[in-house]
N, C-alpha and C positions, 0 to 999 in steps of 0.2 A: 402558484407555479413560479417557478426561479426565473429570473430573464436570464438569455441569452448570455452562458460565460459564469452564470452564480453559481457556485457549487451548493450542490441539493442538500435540501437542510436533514440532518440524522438527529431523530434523537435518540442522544447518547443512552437512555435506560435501555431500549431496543436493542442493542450490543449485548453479547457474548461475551463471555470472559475472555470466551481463545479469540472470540474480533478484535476484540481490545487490544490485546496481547501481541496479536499477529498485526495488525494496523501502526501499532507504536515501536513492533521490532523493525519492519519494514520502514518507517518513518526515518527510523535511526540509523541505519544502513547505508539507507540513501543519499542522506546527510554526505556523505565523504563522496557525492558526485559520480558514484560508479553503478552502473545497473545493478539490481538486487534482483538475483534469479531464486527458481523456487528453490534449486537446490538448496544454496547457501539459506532458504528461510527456513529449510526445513531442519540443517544443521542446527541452527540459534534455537528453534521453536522443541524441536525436540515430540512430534504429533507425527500419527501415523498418518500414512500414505491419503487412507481415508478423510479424515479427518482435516489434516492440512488441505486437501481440493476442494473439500465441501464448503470451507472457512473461506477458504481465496476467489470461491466462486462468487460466493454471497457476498464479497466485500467489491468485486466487482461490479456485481449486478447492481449493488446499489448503489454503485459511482462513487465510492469513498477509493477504491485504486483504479487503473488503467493494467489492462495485459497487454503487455506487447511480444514479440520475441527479436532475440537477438542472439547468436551463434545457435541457432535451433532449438533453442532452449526459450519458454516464457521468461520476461522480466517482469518484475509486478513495481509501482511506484505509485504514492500519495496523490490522490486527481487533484484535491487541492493546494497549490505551493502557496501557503502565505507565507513562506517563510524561505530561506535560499535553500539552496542543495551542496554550496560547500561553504566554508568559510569565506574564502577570501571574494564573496559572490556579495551582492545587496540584496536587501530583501524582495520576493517575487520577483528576482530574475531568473 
């Protein structure tokens, strides 16, 4: 069991191709500091309606992203930051 704060361990064979896929588009996104809605994941990803929620659910449920919303829309982003979210940022802030 993870203490308090660890992000829960995935293992990676367990992954989809589209978790994958969808996990590292949204990584990369987010990168540039601005929320990543589903719209804009569904432009990149290019997966149907189906498909892209059932992917975005499962990656939720298993705590690899956070849903939030923001302008009434879901944003979806990386639960764990080991790394910054923009440039000019340090790492894990």
């Amino acid at each position: 069991m993870p203490e308090h704060g660890d992000p829960p361990y995935v293992e990676p064979i367990s992954l989809t191709d589209t978790d994958t896929y969808l996990y590292e588009a949204i990584a990369t996104m987010e990168y540039t500091g601005q929320p990543v809605t589903r719209d804009e994941i569904k432009a990149v990803a290019g997966l149907d309606d189906a498909t892209l929620d059932a992917a975005l659910a499962e990656l939720t449920r298993r705590g690899l992203l956070t849903r939030t919303t923001a302008d009434g829309g879901p944003v979806y982003e990386p639960a764990d930051r080991g790394w910054s979210t923009a440039p000019e940022q340090g790492q894990g802030m």
